[in-house]
matplotlib code that plots the C-alpha trace (Angstrom):
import matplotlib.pyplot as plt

x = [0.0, 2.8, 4.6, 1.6, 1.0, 4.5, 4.5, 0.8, 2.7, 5.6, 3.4, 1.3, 4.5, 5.4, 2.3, 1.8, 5.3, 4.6, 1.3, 3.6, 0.6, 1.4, 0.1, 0.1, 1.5, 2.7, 6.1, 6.5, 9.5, 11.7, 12.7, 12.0, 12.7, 15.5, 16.5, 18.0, 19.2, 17.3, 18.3, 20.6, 19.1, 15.9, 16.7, 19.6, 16.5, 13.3, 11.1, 7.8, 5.7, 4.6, 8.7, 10.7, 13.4, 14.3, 14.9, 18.6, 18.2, 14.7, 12.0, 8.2, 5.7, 1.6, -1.7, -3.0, -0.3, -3.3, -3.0, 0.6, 1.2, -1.5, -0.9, 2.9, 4.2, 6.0, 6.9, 7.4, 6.4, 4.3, 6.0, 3.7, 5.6, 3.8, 5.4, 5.3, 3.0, 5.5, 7.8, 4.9, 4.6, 8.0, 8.4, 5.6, 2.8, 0.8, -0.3, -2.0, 0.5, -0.2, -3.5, -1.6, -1.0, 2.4, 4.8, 8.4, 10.6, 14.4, 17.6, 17.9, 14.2, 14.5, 17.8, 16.1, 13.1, 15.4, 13.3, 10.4, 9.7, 8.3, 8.4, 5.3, 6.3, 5.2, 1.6, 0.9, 3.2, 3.6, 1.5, -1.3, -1.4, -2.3, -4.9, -6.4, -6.0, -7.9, -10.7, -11.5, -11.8, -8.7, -6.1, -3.3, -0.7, 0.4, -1.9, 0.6, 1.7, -1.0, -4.1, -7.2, -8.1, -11.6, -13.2, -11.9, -14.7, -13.4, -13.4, -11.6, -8.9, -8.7, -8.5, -5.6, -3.5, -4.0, -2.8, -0.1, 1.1, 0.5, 3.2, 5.4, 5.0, 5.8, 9.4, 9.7, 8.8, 11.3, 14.1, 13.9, 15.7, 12.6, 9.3, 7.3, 7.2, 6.1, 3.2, 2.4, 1.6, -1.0, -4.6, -6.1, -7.7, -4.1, -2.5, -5.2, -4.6, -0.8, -1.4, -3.0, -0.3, 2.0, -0.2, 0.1, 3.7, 3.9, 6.8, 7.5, 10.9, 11.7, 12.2, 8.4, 7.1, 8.8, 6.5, 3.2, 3.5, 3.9, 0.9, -1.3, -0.3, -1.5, -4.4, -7.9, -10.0, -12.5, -10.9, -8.0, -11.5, -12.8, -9.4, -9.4, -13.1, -12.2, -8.7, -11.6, -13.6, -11.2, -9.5, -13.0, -12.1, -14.5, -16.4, -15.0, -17.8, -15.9, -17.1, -20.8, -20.4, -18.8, -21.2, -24.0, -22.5, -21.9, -25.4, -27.2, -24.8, -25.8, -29.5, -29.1, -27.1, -29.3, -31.2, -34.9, -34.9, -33.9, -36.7, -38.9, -37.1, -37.1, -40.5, -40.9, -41.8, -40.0, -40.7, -42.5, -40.3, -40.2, -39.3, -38.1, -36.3, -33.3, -33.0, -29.7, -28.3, -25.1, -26.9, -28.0, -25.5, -25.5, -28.8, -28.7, -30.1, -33.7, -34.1, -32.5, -35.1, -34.2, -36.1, -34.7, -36.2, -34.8, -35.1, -34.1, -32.6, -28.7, -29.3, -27.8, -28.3, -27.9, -29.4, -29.4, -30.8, -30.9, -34.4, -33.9, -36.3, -35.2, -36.8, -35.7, -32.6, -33.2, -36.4, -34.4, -34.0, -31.4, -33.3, -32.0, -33.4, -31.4, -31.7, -30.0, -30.9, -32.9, -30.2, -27.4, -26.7, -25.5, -23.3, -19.4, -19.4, -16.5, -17.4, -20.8, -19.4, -16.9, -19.7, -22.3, -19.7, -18.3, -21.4, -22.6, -19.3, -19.9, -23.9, -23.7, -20.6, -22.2, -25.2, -24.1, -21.5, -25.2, -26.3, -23.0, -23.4, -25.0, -28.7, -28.0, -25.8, -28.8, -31.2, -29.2, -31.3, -29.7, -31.9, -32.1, -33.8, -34.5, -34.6, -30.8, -30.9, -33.0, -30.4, -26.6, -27.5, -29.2, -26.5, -23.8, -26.3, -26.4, -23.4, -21.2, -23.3, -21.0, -23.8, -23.4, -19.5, -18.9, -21.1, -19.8, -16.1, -17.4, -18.5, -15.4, -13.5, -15.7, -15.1, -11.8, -11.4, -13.2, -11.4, -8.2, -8.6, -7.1, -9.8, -8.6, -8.9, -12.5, -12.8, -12.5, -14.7, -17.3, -16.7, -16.7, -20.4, -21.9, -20.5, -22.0, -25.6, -25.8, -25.0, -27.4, -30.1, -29.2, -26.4, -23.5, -20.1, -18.4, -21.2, -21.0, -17.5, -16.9, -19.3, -17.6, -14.5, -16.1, -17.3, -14.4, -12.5, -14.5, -14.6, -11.2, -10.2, -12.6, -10.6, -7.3, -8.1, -9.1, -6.0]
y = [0.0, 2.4, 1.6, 2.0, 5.4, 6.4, 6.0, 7.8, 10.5, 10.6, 10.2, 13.5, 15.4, 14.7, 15.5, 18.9, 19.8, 18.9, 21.4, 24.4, 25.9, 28.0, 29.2, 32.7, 32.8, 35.8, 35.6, 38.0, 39.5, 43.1, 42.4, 39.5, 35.6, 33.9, 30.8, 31.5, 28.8, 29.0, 31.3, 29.3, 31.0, 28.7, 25.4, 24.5, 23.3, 23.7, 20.7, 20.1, 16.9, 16.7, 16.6, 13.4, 15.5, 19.1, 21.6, 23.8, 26.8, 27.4, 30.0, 30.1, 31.5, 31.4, 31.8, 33.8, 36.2, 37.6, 34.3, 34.6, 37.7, 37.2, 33.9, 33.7, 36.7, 37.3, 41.0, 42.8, 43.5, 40.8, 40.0, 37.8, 35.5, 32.8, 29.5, 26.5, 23.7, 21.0, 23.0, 23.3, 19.1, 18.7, 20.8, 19.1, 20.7, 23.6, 22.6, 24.3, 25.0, 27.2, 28.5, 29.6, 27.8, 27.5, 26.1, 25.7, 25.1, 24.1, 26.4, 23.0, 23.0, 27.0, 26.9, 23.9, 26.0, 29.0, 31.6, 29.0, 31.2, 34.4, 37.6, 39.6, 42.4, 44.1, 42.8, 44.9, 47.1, 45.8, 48.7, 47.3, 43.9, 44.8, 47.6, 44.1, 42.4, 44.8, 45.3, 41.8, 42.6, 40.7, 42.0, 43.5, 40.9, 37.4, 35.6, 34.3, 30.6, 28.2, 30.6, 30.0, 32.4, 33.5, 32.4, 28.6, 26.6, 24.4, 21.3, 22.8, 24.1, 20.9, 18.9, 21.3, 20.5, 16.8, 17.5, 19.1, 16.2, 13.7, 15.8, 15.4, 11.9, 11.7, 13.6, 11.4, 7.9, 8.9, 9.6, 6.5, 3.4, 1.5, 2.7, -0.3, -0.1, 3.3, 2.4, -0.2, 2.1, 3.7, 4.0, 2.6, 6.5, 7.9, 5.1, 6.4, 10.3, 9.2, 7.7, 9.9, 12.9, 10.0, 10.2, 13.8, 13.2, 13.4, 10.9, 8.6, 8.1, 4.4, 5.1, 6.0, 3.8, 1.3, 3.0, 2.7, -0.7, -0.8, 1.2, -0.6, -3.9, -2.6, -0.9, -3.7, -4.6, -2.3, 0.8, -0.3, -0.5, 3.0, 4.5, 2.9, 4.6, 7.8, 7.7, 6.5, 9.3, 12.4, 11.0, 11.6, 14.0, 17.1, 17.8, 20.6, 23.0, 25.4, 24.0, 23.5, 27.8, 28.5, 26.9, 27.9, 31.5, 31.9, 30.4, 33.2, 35.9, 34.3, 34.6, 38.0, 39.9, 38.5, 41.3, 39.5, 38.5, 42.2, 43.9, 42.0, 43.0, 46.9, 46.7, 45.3, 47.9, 48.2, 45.1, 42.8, 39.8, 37.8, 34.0, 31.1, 28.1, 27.9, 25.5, 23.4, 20.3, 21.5, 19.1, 16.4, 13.8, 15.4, 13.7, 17.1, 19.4, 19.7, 22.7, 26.0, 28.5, 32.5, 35.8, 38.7, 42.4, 45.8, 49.1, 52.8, 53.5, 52.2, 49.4, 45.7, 42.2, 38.6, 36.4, 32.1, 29.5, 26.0, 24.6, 21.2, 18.3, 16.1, 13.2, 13.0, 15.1, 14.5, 16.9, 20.1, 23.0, 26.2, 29.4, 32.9, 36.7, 38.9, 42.3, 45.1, 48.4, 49.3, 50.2, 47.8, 47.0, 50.5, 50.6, 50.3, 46.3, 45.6, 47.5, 45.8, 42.6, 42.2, 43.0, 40.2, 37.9, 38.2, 38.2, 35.2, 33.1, 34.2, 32.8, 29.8, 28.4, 29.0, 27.2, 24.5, 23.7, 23.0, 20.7, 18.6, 18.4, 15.3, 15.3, 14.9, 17.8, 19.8, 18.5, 20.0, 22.9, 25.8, 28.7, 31.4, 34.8, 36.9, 34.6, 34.6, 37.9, 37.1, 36.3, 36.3, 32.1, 32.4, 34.3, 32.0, 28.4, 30.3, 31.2, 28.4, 25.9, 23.0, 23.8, 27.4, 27.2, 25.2, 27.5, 31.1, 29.7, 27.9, 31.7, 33.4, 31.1, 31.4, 35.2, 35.0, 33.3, 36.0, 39.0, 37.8, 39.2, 37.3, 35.1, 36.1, 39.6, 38.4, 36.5, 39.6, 41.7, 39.1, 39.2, 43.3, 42.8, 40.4, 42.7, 45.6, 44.0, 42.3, 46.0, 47.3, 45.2, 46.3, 44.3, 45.8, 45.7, 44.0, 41.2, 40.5, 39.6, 36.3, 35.3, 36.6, 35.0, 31.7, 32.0, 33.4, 30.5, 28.0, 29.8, 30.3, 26.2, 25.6, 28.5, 26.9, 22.9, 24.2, 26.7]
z = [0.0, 1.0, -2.2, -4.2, -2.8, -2.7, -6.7, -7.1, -5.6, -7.7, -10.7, -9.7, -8.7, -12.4, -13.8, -11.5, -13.0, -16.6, -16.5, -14.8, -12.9, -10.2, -7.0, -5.3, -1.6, 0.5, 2.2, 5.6, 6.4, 6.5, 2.9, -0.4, 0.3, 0.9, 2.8, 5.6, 8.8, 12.0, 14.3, 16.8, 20.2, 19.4, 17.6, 15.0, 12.9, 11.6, 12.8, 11.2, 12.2, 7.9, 6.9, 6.5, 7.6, 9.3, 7.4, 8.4, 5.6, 4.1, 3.8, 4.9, 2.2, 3.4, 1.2, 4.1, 5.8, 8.2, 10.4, 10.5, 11.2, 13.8, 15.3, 14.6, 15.6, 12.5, 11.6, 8.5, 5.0, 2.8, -0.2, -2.6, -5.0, -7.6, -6.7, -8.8, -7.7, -8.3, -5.6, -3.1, -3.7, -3.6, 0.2, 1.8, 0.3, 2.6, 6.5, 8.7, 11.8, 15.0, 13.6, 10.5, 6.8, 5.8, 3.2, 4.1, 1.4, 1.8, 0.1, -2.1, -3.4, -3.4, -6.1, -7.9, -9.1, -9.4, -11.7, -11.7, -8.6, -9.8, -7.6, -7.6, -5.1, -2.2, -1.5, 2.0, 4.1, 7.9, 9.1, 6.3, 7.5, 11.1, 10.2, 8.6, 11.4, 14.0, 10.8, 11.7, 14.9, 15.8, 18.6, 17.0, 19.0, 18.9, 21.7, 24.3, 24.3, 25.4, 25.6, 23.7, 21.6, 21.3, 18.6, 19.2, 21.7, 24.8, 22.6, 19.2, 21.8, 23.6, 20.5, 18.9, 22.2, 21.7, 18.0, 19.2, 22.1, 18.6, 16.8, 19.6, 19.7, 16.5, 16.8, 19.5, 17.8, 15.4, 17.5, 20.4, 19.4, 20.5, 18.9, 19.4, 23.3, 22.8, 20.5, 23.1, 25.4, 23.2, 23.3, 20.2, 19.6, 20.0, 17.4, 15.3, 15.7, 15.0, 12.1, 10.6, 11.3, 9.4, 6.6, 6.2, 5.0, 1.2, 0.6, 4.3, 4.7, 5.1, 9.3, 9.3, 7.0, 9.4, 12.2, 10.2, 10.0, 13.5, 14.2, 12.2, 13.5, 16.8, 15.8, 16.5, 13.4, 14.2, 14.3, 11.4, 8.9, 10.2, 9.6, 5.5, 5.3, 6.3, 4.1, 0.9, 2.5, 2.0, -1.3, -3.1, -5.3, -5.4, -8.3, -10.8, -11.2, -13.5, -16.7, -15.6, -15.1, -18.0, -20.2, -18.8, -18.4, -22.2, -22.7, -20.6, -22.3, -25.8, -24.5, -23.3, -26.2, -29.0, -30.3, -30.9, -27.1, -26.3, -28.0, -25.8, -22.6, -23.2, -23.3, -19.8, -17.2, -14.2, -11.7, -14.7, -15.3, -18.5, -17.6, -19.6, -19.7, -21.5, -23.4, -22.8, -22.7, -20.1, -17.6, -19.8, -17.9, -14.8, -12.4, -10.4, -12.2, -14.4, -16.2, -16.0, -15.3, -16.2, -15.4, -16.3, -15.5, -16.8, -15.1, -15.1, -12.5, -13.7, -10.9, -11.8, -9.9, -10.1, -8.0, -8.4, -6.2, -6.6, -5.9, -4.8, -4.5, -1.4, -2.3, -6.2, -6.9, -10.6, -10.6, -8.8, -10.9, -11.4, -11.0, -12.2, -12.1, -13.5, -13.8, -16.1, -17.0, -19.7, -22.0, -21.1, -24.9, -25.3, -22.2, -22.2, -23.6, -21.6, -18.2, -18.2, -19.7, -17.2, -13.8, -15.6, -16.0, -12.1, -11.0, -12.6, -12.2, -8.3, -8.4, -10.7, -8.8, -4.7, -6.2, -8.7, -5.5, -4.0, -6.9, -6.0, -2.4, -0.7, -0.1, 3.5, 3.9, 2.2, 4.6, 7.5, 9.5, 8.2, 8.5, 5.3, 4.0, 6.8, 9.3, 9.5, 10.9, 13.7, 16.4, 16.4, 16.1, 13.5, 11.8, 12.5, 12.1, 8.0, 7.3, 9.2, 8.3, 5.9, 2.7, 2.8, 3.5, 0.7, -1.6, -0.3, -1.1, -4.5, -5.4, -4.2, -6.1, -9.4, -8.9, -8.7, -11.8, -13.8, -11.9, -11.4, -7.3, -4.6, -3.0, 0.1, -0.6, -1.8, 1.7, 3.2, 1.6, 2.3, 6.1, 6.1, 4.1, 6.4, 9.2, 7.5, 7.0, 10.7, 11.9, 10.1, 11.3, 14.9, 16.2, 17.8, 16.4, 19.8, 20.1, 16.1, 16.2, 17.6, 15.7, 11.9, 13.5, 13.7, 10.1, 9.0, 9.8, 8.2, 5.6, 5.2, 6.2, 3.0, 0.9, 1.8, 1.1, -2.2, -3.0]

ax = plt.figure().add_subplot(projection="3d")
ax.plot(x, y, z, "-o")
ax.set_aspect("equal")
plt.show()
């Protein structure tokens, strides 16, 4: 099994380096990137529980520089660099450590990509990054060692110190010349846990795979077949949405520039919708989705909206249906074609992708109480049950993403933006700004777990 993974691995590092993508992250820091060695007054090394090995010269880069500046204490200027996916792969891949996301990658790794590494710039000046951080309502300072912070509950902040004791037990299973006594003195739960921080490990040296085998010789029948579901669990691959949004995008454009079909909207008054189904075959294959229902209203008043929602049938997914209003003004064929172009197709790639994400989800995820409308502004529950909820996670990030994609904007800056607007709208419906934020922080970071797995 270890073998077979082993070469899956190597065959998607080589495919990941054929296809050249890259990826942007932020390094922090009083100037640009470069390895450099651990400073000597803490450790000779860098020790991470994901690396076969420590790491003596190397260089941290982040997708989100907020947490690290936050939770890490690290000062300076953010730098944002595109990195190769192949050297992200190659250092370990991204992990999330200390309430922050990082990538460390070795000098050696660092001088093999050599200009595959592109520098972007300066992404934020120091004095930027913390205005963002007390925006969010976040204290300008690195918490102190072993305090909770505010946003995590009793049982996250427990769990994350028994995460913690796991990665120390593996340093330490590792180092002693007699691991098996050690895993002997296990709890099946903990040889579980252990295992699993193993498996985060993109290429196991041959000292741990030596330790799996021990583990899983020690692990009972009962838990050893739980563990192999869950690993089947996460290795589903999601669903790509993108080309289900694209089509149907040009579709609606193709519906909405042709001239005949415009004649009959100007004549629309203000408020009077004219419906219709288009008629596609984007979801012929796909059991999801019925029909593709569109309304679109014009008005006068230079006003523009998009608004999607998938209508699903519990009990037969197959008879659900896309629903779309869209509204324009009156005259939107004579507008700047790219300045209007551009809006309808953000706004679009942002509402077909949070609800075509729905269409994939599981019926039993979608049948999860999860308040909506107004209702979610009823209590500071209500708010949180919404938008923390796992269906309208996955969606919100789904849209940032399909944004994104048409504007070229960070999705973190994106993920922002959408914090500061459901900030804006629970304030405005009476809540006050001190009681509203632990509860954007605790949506904020499931959003942004969800952005990251993703990125």
């Amino acid at each position: 099994m270890n073998l077979l993974r082993e070469y899956i691995r190597e065959l998607s590092e080589k495919r990941i380096r054929d296809q050249k993508s890259k990826r942007t992250l932020y390094h922090i820091g009083p100037r640009p990137a470069e390895p450099k060695p651990m400073s000597r007054a803490y450790a000779d090394t860098w020790r991470r529980h994901w690396l076969d090995q420590d790491v003596e010269s190397g260089v941290f880069f982040s997708p989100n520089p907020i947490d690290i500046a936050q939770y890490h204490g690290v000062m300076g200027d953010v730098y944002a660099y595109k990195i190769p996916e192949w050297v992200i792969a190659k250092a370990g891949g991204i992990h999330r450590y200390d309430h922050g996301s990082e990538v460390l990658i070795s000098e050696e790794i660092w001088e093999e990509a050599g200009n595959e590494i592109e520098f972007l710039g300066k992404s934020m000046t120091e004095d930027a990054i913390w205005e963002k951080i007390e925006s969010l309502g976040s204290e300008p300072a690195r918490r102190t060692a072993g305090s909770r912070p505010g946003w995590m509950s009793d049982e996250e902040w427990e769990r994350s110190q028994t995460l913690g004791s796991i990665q120390k037990d593996i340093s330490g299973l590792r180092s002693t010349k007699h691991p098996e006594n050690a895993i002997r003195m296990m709890t099946p739960e903990e040889r579980v846990e252990v295992l699993r921080s193993f498996e985060t490990i993109e290429v196991p040296g041959k000292k741990d795979r030596e330790i799996i085998g021990m583990i899983k010789n020690y692990m009972n029948e009962s838990l050893a077949r739980k563990y192999i579901r869950k690993i089947l669990a996460e290795n589903v691959e999601e669903p790509d949405i993108t080309q289900y949004v694209d089509d149907l995008e040009n579709e609606i454009f193709a519906f909405i520039f042709t001239q005949e079909n415009y004649d009959e909207f100007k004549t629309l008054k203000p408020g009077e919708e004219l419906s219709s189904v288009l008629p596609t075959d984007i979801f012929e294959d796909f059991k999801n989705i019925k029909e593709v229902h569109l309304g679109i209203l014009v008005n006068d008043t230079n006003v523009g909206e998009v608004n999607a929602i998938y209508m699903c049938d519990l009990d037969n997914r197959s008879e659900s249906n896309l629903i779309l209003t869209i509204e324009v003004p009156r005259d939107y064929p004579a507008r700047d074609p790219r300045q209007f172009q551009d809006w309808l197709s953000a706004e679009l790639s942002d509402a077909l992708s949070h609800e075509i994400q729905h269409s994939c989800d599981s019926t039993e995820m979608l049948s999860q109480v999860c308040v909506s409308g107004e209702e979610k502004w009823e209590s500071l529950e209500n708010i949180s049950l919404y938008y923390g909820c796992e269906a309208e996670v996955r969606g919100h990030v789904a849209g940032i993403l399909g944004r994104s994609r048409r504007t070229e904007q960070d999705p973190y800056d994106l993920l922002d933006y959408d914090m500061q607007t459901i900030l804006m709208k629970a304030l405005q419906h009476g809540y006050q700004k001190n009681e509203l934020i632990p509860v954007i922080q605790n949506i904020y970071s499931k959003w942004d777990e969800r952005l990251e797995s993703l990125l």
